[in-house]
N, C-alpha and C positions, 0 to 999 in steps of 0.2 A: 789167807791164814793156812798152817799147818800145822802139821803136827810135829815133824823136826826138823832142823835149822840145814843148809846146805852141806854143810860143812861136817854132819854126823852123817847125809846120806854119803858124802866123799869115803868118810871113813870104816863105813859099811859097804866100799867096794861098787858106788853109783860113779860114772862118771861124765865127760861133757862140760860143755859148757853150763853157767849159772842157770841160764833158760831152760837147759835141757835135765838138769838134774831137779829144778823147780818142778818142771812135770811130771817127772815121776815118781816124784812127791806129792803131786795132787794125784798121781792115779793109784799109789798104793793107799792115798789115803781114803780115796775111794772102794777100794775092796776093804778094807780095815773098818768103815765104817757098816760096809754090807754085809760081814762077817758076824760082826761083834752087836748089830740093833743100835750102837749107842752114836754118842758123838761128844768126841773126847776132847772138846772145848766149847764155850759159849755159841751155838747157832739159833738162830733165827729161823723157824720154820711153822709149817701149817701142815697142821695135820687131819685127819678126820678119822674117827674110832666110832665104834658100836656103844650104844646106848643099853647097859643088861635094867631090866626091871626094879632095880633097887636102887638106879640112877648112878650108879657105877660106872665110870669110864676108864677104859684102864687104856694107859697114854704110852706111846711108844720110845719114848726116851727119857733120859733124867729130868725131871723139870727144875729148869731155875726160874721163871716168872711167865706168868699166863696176862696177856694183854687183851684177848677178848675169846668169846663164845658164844656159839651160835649153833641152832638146828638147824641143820640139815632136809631141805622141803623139798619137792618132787618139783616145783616150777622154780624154786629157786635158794638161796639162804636166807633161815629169818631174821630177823632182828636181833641184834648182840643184847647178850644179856646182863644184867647190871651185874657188879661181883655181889650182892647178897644173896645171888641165887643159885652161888658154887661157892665149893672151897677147893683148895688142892693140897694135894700131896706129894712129898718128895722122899727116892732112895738117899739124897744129904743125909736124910736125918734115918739112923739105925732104927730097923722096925718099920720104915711107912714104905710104902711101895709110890712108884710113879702114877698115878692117878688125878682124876677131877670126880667127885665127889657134887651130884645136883641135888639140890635144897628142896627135895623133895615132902617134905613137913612145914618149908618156909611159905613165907607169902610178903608179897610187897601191896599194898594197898593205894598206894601212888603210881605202880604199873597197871594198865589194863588188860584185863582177861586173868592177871595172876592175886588178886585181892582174893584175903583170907576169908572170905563169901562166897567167893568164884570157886575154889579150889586150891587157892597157890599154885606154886609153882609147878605144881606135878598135873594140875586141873589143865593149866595153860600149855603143859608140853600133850598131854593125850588129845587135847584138840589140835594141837599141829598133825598129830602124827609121827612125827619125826622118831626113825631108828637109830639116827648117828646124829653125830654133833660134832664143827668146826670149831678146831683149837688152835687161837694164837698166840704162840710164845716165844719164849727161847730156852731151848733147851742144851743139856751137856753137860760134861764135868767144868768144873772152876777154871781147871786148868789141866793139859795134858799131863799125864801119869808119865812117869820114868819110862817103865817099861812099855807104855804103847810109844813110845817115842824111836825107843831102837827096833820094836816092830816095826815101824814105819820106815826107819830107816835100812834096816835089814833089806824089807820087803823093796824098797824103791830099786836097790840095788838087785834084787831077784826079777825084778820086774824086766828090767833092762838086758840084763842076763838071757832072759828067755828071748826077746825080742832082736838080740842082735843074732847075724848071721855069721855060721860054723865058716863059710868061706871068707877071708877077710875081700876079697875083689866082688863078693854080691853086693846088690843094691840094699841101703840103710834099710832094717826095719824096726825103727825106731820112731820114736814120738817127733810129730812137727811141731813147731811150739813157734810163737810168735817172739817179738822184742823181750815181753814181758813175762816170758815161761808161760804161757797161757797152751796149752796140747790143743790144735788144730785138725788133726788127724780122727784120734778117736776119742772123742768129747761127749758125754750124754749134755744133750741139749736142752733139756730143762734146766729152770731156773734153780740152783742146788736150795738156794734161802725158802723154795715152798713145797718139797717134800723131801718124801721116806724114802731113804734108798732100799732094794729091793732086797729081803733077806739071801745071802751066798753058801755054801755051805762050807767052805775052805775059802781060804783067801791068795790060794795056788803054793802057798811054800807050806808044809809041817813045823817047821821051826816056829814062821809068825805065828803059826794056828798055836803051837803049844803052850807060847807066852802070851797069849791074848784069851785064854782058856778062862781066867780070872771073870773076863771083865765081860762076859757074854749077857747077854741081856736076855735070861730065862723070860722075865714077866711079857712081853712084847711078843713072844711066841704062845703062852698062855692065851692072853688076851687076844690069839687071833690078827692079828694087825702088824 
């Protein structure tokens, strides 16, 4: 997936073949992401956030659906927890912030350790222990915004830009990419679908940074994570 089509990084001045403008489309859209906290389409990821005493989790990107959660244990993860023991929160809706919310006044009486005798659910997590807690979702906007689109494109083309050398007889220094636009050279080798990319502080061009000013993911920096 990307965030803009071939043919807008062509016309934002990327060039190369399909392969080769594909990747730096994935690497702009990799600083774009590292920039901005977010992720400006549907992804699938796993994250893990800080537990504050109020059972507050405050979640690093937009959520659009949460598939499971779990504490966080010192030998291992616990047991996923049913959804009546969280709710979430989304920036979609005006007012709510990106967050998971634990049901810390609930109780399930059909779980063990968390019956409304035992403590509920807040009884059940202080005997874990647990300070953070695994969240799996998917998170992002709907769908890419206009303007992160020609960021993207802008940037793939700045990308390239930098990368190529002043002498045209030096040797390429440009992205390897395989058949499939896949960048072979310089790739972060983690799985991208199970984490956070690493907060950046520019995303190397002023122009992308200025139009992408918007869409900055303050609460992700708040919350630590």
């Amino acid at each position: 997936m990307a965030y803009c089509s071939i043919e807008a990084a062509r016309a934002a001045g990327c060039t190369g073949t399909d392969a080769e403008v594909t990747a730096w489309i994935a690497a702009a859209r990799e600083r774009i992401d590292a920039y901005t906290q977010q992720a400006f389409e549907p992804t699938d990821l796993v994250v893990v956030a800080d537990v504050a005493p109020t059972g507050l989790v405050i979640l690093p990107r937009r959520v659009r659906q949460i598939t499971a959660v779990m504490p966080v244990l010192a030998a291992d993860d616990g047991p996923s927890l049913p959804s009546s023991a969280w709710r979430v929160t989304s920036s979609d809706v005006l007012g709510q912030i990106d967050a998971l919310h634990l049901a810390w006044g609930g109780w399930d009486d059909l779980v063990v350790g968390a019956e409304s005798y035992n403590g509920g659910w807040l009884g059940l997590w202080e005997r874990w222990g647990a300070e953070q807690v695994k969240v799996v979702g998917t998170f992002g906007y709907a769908e890419t915004p206009a303007v992160v689109a020609q960021a993207c494109a802008l940037l793939a083309a700045h990308l390239q830009g930098q990368a190529s050398p002043s002498d045209p007889d030096a040797e390429d220094g440009g992205l390897d990419v395989d058949d499939e636009g896949n960048n072979v050279r310089i790739e972060d080798t983690d799985d991208a679908s199970s984490t956070v990319v690493s907060a950046s502080a520019s995303t190397g061009s002023t122009q992308v940074d200025a139009l992408l000013a918007p869409y900055m993911n303050r609460t992700s920096l708040i919350g630590g994570v």
